[in-house]
NUTOR-283154 format. One record per atom (N, C-alpha, C): residue number from 1; residue in one letter; atom name; x, y, z. Coordinates in steps of 0.1 Angstrom, whole numbers. Example, Ala and Ser with C-alpha at 12.3 -4.5 7.8 and 13.67 -1.06 7.14 Angstrom:
# residues 2
<1, "A", "N", <132, -57, 78>>
<1, "A", "CA", <123, -45, 78>>
<1, "A", "C", <132, -33, 78>>
<2, "S", "N", <128, -22, 71>>
<2, "S", "CA", <137, -11, 71>>
<2, "S", "C", <129, 0, 79>>
This chain:
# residues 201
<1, "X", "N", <88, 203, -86>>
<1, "X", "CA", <99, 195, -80>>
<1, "X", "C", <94, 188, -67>>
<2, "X", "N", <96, 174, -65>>
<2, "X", "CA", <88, 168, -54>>
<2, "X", "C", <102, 170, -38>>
<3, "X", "N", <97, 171, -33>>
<3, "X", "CA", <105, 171, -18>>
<3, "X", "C", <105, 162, -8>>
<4, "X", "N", <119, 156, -12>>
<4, "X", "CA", <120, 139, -4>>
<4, "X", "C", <121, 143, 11>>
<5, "X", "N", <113, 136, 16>>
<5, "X", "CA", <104, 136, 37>>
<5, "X", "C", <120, 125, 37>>
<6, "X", "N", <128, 131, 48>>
<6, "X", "CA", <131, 120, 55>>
<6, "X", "C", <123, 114, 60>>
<7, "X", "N", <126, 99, 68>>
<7, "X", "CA", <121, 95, 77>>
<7, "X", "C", <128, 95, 89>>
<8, "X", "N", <115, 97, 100>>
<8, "X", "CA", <120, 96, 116>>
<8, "X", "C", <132, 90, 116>>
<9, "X", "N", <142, 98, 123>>
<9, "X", "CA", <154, 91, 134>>
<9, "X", "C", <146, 82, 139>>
<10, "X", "N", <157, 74, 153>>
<10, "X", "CA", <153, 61, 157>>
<10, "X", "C", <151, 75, 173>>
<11, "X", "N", <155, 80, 172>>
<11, "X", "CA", <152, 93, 187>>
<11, "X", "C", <140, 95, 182>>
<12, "X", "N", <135, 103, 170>>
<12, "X", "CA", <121, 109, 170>>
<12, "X", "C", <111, 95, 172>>
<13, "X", "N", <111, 89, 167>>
<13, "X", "CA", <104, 80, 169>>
<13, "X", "C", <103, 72, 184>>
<14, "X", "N", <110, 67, 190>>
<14, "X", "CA", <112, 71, 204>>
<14, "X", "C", <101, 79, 215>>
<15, "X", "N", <103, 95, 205>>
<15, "X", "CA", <92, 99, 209>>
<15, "X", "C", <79, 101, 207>>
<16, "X", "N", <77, 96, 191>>
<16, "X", "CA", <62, 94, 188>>
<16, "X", "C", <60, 81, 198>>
<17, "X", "N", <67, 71, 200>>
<17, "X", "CA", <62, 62, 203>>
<17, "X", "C", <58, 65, 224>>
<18, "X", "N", <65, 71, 227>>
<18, "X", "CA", <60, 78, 243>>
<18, "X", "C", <49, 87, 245>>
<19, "X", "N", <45, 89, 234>>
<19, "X", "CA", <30, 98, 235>>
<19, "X", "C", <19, 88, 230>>
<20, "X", "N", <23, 74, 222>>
<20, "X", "CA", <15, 67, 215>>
<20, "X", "C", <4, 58, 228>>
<21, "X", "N", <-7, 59, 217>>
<21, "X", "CA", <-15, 47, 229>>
<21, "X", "C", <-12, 33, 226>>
<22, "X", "N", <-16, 26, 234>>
<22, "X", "CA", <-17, 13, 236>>
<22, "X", "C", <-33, 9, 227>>
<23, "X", "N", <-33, -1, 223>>
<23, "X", "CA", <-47, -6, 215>>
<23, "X", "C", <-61, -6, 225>>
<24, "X", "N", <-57, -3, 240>>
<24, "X", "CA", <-75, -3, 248>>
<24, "X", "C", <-72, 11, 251>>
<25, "X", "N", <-62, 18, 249>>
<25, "X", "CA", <-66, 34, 252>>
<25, "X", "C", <-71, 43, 239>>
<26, "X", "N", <-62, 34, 227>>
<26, "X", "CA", <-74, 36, 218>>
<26, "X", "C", <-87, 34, 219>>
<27, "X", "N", <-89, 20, 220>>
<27, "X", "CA", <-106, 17, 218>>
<27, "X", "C", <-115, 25, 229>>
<28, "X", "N", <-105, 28, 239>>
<28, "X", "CA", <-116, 32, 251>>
<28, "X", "C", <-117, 52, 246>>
<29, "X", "N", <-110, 54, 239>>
<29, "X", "CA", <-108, 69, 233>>
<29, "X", "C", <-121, 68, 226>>
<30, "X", "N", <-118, 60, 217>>
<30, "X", "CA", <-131, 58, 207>>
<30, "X", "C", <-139, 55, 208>>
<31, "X", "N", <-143, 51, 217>>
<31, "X", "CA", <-157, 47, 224>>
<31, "X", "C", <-168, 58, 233>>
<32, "X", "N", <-152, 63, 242>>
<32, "X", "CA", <-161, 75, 246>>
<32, "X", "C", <-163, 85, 236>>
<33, "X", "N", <-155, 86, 224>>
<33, "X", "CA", <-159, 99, 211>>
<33, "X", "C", <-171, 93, 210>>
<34, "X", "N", <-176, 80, 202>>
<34, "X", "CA", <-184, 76, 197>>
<34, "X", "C", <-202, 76, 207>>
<35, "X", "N", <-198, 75, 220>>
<35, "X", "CA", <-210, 79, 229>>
<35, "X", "C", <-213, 92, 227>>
<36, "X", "N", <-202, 99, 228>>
<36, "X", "CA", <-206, 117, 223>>
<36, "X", "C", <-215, 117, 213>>
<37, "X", "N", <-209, 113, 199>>
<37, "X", "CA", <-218, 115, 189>>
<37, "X", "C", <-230, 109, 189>>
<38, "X", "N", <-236, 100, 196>>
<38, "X", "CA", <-247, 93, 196>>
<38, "X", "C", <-259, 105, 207>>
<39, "X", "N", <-247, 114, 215>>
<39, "X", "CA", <-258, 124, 220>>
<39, "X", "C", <-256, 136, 217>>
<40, "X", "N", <-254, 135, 204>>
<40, "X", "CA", <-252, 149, 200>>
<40, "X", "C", <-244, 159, 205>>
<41, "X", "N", <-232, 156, 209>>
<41, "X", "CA", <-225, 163, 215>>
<41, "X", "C", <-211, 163, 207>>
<42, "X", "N", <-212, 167, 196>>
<42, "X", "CA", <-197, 166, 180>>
<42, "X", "C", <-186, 180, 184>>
<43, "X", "N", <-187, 188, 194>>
<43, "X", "CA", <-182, 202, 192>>
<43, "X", "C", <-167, 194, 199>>
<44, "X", "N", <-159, 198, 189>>
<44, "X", "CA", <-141, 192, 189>>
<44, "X", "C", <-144, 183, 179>>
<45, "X", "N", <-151, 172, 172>>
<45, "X", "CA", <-151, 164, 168>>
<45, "X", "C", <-150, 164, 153>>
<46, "X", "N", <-137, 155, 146>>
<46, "X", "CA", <-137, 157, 130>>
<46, "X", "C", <-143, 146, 124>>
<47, "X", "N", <-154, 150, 115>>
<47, "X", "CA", <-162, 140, 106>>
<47, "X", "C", <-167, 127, 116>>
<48, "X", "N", <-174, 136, 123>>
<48, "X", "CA", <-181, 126, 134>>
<48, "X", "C", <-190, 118, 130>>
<49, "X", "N", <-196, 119, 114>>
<49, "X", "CA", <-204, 113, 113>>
<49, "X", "C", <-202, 100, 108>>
<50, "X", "N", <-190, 90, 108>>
<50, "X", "CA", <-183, 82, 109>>
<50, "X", "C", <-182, 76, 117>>
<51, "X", "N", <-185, 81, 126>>
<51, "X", "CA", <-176, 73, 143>>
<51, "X", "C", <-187, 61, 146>>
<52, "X", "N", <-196, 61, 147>>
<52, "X", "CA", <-207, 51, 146>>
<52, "X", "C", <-204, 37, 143>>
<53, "X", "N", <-204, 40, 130>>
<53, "X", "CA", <-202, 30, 119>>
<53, "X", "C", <-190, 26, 118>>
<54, "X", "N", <-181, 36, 124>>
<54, "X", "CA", <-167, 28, 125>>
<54, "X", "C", <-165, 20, 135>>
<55, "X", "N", <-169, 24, 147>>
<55, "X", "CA", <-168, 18, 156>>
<55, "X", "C", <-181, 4, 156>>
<56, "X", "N", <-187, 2, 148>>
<56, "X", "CA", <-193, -9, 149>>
<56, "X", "C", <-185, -18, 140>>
<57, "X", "N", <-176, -14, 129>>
<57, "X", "CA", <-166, -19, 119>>
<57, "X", "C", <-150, -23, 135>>
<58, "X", "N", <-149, -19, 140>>
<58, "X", "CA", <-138, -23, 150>>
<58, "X", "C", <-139, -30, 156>>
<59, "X", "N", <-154, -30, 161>>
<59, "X", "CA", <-157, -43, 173>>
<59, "X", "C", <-157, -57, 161>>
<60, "X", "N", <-166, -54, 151>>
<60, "X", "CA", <-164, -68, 144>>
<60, "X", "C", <-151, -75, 139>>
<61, "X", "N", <-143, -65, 138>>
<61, "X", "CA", <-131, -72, 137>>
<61, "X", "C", <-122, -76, 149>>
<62, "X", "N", <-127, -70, 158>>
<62, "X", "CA", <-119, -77, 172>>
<62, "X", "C", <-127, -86, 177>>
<63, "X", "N", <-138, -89, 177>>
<63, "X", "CA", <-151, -104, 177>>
<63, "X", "C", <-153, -114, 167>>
<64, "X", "N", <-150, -111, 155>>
<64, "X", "CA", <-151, -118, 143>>
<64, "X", "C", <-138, -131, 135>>
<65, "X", "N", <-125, -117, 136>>
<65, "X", "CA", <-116, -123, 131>>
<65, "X", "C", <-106, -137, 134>>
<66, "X", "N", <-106, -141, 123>>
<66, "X", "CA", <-97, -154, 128>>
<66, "X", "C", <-86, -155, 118>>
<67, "X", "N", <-74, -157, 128>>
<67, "X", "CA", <-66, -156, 118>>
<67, "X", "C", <-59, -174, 112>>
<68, "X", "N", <-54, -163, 100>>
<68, "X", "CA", <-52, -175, 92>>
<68, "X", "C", <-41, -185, 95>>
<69, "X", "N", <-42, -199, 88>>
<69, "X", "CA", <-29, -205, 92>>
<69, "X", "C", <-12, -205, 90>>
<70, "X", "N", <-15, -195, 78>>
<70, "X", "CA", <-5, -186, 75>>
<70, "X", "C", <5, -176, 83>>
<71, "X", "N", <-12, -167, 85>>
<71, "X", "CA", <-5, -155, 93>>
<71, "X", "C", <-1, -162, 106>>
<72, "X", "N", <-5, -172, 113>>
<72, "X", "CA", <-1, -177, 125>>
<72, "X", "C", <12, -181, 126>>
<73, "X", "N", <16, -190, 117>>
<73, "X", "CA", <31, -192, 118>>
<73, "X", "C", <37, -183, 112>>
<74, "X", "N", <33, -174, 106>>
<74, "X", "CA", <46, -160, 103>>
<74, "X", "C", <49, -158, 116>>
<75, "X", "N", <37, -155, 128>>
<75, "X", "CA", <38, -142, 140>>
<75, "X", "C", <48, -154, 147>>
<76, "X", "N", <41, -169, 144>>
<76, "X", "CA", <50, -178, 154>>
<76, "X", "C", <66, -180, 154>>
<77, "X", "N", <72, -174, 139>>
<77, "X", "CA", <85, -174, 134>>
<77, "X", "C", <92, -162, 137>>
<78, "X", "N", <86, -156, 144>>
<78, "X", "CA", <92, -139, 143>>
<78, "X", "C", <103, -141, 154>>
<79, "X", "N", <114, -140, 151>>
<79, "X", "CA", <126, -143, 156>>
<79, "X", "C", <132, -128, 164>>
<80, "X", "N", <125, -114, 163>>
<80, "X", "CA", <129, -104, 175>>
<80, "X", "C", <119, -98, 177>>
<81, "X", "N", <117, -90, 186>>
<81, "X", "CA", <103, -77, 189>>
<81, "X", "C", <104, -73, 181>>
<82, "X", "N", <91, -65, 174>>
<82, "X", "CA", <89, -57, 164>>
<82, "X", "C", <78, -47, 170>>
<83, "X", "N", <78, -33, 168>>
<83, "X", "CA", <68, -25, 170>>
<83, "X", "C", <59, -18, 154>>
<84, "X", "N", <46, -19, 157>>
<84, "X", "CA", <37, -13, 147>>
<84, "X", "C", <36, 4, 156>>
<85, "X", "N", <42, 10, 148>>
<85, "X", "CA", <36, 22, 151>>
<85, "X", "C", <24, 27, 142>>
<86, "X", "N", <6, 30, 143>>
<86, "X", "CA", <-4, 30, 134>>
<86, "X", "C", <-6, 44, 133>>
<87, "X", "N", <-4, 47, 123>>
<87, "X", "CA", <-10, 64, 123>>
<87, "X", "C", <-22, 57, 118>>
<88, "X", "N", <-33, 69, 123>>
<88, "X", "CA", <-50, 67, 124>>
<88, "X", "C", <-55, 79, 125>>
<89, "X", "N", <-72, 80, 121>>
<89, "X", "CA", <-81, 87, 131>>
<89, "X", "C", <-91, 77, 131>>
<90, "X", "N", <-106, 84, 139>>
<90, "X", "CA", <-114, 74, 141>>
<90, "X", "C", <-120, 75, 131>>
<91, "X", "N", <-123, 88, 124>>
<91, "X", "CA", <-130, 90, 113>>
<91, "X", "C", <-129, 80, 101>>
<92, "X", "N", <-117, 73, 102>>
<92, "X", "CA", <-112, 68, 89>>
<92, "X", "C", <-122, 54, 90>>
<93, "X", "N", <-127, 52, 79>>
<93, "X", "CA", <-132, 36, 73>>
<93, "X", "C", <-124, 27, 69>>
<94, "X", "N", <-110, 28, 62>>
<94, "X", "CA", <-103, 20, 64>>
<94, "X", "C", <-95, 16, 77>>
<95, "X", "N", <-91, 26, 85>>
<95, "X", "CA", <-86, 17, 97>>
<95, "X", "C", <-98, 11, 102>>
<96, "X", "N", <-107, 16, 103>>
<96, "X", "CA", <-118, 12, 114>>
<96, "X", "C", <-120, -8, 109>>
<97, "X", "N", <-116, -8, 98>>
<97, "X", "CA", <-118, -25, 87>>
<97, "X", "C", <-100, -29, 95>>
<98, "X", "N", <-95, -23, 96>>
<98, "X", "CA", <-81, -33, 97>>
<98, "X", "C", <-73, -31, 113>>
<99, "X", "N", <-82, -20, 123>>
<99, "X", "CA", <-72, -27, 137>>
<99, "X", "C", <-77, -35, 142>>
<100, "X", "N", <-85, -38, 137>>
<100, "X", "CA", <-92, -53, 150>>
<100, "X", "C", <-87, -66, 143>>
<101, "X", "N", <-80, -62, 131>>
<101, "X", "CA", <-70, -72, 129>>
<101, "X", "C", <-56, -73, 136>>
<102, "X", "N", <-50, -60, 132>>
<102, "X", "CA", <-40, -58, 137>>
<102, "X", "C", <-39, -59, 154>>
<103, "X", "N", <-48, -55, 159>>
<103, "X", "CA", <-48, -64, 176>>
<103, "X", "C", <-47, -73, 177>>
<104, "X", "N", <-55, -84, 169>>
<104, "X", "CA", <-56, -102, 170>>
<104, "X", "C", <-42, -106, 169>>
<105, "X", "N", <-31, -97, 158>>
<105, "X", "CA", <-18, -103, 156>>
<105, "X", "C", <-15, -99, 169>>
<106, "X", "N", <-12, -89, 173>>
<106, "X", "CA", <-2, -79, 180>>
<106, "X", "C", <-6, -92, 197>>
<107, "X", "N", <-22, -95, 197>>
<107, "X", "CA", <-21, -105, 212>>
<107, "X", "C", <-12, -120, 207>>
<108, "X", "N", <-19, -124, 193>>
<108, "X", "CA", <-12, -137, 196>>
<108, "X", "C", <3, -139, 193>>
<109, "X", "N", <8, -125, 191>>
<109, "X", "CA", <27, -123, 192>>
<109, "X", "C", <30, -129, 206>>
<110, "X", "N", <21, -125, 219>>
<110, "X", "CA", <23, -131, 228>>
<110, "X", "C", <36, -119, 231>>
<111, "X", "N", <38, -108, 229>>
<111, "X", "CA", <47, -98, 230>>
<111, "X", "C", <56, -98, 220>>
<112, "X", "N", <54, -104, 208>>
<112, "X", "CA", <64, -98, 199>>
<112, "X", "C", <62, -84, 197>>
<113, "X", "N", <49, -84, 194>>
<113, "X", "CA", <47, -73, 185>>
<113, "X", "C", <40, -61, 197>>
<114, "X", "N", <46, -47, 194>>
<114, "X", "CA", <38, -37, 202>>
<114, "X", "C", <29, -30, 193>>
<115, "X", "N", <24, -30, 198>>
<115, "X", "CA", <13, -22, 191>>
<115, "X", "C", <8, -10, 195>>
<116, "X", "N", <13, 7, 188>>
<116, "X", "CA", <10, 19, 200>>
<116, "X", "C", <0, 24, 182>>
<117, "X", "N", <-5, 37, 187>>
<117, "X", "CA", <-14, 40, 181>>
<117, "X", "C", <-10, 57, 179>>
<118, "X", "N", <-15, 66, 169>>
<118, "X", "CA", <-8, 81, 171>>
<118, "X", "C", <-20, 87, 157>>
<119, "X", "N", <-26, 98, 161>>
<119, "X", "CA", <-32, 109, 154>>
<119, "X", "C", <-23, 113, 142>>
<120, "X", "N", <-33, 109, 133>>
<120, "X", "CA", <-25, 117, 124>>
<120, "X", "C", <-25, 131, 118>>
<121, "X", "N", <-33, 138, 122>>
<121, "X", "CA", <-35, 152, 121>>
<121, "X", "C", <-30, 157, 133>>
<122, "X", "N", <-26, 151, 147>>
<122, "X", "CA", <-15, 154, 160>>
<122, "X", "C", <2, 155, 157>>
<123, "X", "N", <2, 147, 140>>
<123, "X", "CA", <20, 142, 137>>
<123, "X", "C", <19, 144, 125>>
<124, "X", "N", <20, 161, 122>>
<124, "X", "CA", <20, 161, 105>>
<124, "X", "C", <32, 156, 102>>
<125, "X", "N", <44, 159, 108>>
<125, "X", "CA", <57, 152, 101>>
<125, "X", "C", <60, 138, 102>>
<126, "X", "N", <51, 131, 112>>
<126, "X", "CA", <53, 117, 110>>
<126, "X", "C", <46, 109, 94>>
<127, "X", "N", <35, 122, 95>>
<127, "X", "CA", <24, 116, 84>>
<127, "X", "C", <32, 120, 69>>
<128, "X", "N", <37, 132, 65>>
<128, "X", "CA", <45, 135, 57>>
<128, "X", "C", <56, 131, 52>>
<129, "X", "N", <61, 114, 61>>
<129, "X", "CA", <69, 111, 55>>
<129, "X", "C", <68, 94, 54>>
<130, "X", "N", <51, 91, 55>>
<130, "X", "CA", <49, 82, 50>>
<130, "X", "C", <36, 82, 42>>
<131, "X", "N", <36, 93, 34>>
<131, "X", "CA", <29, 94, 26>>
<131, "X", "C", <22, 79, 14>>
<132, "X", "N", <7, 82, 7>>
<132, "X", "CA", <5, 69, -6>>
<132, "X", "C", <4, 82, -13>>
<133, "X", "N", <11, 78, -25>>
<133, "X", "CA", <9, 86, -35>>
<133, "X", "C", <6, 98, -39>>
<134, "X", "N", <14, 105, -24>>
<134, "X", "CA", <10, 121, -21>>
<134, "X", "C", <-2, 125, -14>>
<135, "X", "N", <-8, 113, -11>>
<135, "X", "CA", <-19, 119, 0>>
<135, "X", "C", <-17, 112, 20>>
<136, "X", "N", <-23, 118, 23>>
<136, "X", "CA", <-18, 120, 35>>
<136, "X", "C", <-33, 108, 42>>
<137, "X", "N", <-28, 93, 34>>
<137, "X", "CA", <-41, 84, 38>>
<137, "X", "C", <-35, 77, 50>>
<138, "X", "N", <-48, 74, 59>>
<138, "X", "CA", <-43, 61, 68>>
<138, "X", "C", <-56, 52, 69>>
<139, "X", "N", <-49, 41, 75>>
<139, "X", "CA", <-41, 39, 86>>
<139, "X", "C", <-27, 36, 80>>
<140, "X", "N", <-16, 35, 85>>
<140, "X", "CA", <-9, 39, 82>>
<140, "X", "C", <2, 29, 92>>
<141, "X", "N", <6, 16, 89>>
<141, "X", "CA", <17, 6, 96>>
<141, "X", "C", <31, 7, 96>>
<142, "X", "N", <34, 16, 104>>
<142, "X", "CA", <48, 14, 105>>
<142, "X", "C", <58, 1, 110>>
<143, "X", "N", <66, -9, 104>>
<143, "X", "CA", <70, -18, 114>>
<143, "X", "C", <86, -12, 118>>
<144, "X", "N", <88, -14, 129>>
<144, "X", "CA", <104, -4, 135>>
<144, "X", "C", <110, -21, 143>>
<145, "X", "N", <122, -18, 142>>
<145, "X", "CA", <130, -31, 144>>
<145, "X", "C", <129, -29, 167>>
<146, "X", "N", <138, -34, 166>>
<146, "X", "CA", <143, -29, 186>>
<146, "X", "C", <151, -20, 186>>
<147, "X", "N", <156, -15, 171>>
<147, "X", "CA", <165, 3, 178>>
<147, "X", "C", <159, 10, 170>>
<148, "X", "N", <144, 9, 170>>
<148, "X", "CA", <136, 20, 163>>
<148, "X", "C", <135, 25, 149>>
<149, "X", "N", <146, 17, 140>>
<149, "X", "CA", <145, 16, 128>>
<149, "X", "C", <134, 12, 117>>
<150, "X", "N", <134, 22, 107>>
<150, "X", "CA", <122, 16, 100>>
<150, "X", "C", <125, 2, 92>>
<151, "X", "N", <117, -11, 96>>
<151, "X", "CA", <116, -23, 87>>
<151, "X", "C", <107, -19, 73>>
<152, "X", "N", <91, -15, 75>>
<152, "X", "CA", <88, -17, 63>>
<152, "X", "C", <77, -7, 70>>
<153, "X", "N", <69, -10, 57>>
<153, "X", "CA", <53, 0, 63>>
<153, "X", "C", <41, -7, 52>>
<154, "X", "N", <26, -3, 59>>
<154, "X", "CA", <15, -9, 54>>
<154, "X", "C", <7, -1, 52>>
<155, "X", "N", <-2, 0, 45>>
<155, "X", "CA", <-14, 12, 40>>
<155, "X", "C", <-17, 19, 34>>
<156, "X", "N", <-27, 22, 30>>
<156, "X", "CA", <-39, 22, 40>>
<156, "X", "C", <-45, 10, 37>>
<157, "X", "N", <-49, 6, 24>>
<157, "X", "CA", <-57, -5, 30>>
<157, "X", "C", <-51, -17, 18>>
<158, "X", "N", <-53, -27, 15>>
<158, "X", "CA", <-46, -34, 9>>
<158, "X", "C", <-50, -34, -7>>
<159, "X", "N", <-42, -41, -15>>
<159, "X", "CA", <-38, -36, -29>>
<159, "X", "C", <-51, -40, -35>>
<160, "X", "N", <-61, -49, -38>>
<160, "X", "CA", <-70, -49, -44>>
<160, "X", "C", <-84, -37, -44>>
<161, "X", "N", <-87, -36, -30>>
<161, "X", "CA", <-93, -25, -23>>
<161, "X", "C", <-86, -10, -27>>
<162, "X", "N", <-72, -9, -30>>
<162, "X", "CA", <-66, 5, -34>>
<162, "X", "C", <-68, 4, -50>>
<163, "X", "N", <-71, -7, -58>>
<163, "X", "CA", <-75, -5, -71>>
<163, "X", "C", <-87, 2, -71>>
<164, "X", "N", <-92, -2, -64>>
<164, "X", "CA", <-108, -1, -65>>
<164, "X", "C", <-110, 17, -67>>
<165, "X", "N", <-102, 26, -53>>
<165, "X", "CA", <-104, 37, -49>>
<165, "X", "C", <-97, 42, -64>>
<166, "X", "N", <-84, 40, -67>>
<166, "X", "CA", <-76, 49, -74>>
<166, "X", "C", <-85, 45, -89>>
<167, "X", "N", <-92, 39, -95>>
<167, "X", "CA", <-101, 34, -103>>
<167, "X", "C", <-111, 47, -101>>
<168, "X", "N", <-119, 46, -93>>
<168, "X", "CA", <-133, 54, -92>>
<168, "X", "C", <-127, 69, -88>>
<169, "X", "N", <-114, 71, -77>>
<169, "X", "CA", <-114, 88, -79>>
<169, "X", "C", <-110, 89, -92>>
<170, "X", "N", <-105, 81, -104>>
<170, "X", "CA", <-99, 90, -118>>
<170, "X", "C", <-111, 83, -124>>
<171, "X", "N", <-126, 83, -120>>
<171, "X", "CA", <-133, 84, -130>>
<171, "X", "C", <-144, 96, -122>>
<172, "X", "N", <-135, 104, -110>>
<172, "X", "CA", <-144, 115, -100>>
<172, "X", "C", <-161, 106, -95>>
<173, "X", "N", <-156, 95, -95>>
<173, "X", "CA", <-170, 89, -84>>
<173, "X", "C", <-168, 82, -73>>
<174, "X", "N", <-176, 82, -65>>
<174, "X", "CA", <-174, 82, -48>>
<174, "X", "C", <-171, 66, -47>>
<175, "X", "N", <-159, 65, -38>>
<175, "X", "CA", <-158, 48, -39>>
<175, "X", "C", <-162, 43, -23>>
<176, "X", "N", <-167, 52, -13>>
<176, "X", "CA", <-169, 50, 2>>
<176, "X", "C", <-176, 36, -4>>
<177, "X", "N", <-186, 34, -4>>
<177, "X", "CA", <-196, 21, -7>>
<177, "X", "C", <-191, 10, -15>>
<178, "X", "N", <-185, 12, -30>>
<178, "X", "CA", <-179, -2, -33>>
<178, "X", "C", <-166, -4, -25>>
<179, "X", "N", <-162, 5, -18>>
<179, "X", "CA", <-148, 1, -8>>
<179, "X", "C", <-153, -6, -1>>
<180, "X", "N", <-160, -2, 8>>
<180, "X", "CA", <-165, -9, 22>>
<180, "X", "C", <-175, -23, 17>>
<181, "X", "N", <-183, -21, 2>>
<181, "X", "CA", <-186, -31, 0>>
<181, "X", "C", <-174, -48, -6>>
<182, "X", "N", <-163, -43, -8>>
<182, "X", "CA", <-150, -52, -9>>
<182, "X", "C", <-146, -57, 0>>
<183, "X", "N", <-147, -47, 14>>
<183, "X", "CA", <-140, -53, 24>>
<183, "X", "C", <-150, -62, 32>>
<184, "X", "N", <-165, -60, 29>>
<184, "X", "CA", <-176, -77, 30>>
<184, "X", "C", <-170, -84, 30>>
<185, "X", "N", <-172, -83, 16>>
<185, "X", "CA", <-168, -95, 8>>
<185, "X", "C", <-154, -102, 9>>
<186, "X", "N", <-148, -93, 14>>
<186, "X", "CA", <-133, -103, 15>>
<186, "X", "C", <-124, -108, 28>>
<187, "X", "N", <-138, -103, 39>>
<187, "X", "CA", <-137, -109, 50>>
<187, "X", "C", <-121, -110, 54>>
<188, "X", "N", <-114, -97, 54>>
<188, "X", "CA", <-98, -95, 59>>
<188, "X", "C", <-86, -107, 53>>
<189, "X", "N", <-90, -114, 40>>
<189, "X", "CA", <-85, -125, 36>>
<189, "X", "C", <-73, -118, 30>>
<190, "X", "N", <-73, -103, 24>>
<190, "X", "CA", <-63, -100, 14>>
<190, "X", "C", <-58, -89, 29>>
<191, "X", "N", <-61, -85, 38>>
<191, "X", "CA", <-53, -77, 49>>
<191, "X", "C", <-46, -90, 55>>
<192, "X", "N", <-52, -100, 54>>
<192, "X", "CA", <-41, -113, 64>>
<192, "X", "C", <-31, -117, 57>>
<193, "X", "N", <-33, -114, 42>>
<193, "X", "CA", <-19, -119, 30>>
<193, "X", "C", <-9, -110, 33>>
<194, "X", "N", <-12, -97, 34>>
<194, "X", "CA", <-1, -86, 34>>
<194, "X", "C", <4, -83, 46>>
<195, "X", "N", <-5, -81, 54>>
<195, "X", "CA", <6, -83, 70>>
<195, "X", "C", <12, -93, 73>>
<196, "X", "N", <11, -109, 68>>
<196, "X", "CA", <23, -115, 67>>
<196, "X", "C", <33, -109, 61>>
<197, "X", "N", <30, -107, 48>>
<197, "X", "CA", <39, -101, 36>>
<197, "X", "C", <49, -94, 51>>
<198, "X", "N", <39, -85, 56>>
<198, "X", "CA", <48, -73, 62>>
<198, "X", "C", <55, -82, 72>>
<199, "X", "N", <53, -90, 79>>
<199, "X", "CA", <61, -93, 92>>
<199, "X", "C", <72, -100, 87>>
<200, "X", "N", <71, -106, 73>>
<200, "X", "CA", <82, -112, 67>>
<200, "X", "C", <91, -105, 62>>
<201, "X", "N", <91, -92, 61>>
<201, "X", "CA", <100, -79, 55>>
<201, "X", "C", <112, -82, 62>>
């Protein structure tokens, strides 16, 4: 028998969002983890051996990306504040491909959009009730209106890229490399379709 997660009150959320970071207290989090691991210094650290490579996957998307002419006039039409609340870790390879997108939106909101940030092994109940398909993946887009209500949600990574994974684990082979080799190749074209999608919710 499956056991339906509420979702956050517009109070709990409230308070995920008062503990949440801001997008440079992330990156500057992640930056100092990622100098650790480059000196061998992992003790507290989960699946450090990621952080590297993620963190070189973050900066190119906050140096690289351009958004589309699409996604521009969605953010330009957004008619009230909206907040992304992201459940993450650093460890993950899919967020590490999609916040340096999600910051490019969140600046050229020009303050629409807030953008806070939250551990997801720090908020099992936040993460438990926005579960994919029973697993406990991120990153993880919450959008919440201005009384903290949930609009809609995004993730983890977008629908062609989640063929790919749910394809190779039910044939039990490792999809890390043709994932990350997709998201090359598709140069954030199919994450810029669906975060419109989402701001249009």
């Amino acid at each position: 028998m499956n056991t339906v997660i509420e979702k956050p009150t517009p109070k709990e959320f409230k308070n995920y969002l008062a503990k949440a970071l801001t997008f440079e207290a992330y990156y500057d989090q992640f930056a100092t983890a990622t100098e650790r691991v480059k000196n061998d210094d992992t003790e507290g650290l989960v699946y450090p051996e990621y952080y590297v490579i993620n963190m070189q996957r973050l900066k190119r998307g906050v140096k690289t990306t351009q958004l589309s002419d699409e996604l521009v006039a969605t953010i330009n039409s957004l008619d009230q504040k909206i907040t992304w609340l992201v459940i993450t870790e650093f460890w993950c390879g899919d967020a590490a491909q999609s916040i340096g997108l999600l910051a490019k939106v969140a600046e050229a909101s020009h303050g629409k959009i807030d953008l806070k940030f939250v551990f997801r092994d720090e908020n099992p109940e936040l993460m438990d009730a926005f579960l994919t398909n029973g697993g406990k993946s991120v990153p993880k887009v919450i959008q919440l209106n201005e009384k903290n209500e949930v609009i809609s949600d995004w993730g983890p990574r977008p629908a062609p890229a989640q063929e790919i994974v749910v394809d190779l684990l039910a044939k039990k082979e490792s999809y890390n490399d043709p994932l990350h080799a997709w998201y090359a190749k598709d140069k954030g074209v199919n994450i810029q379709k669906e975060i419109a999608e989402l701001l249009r919710a």
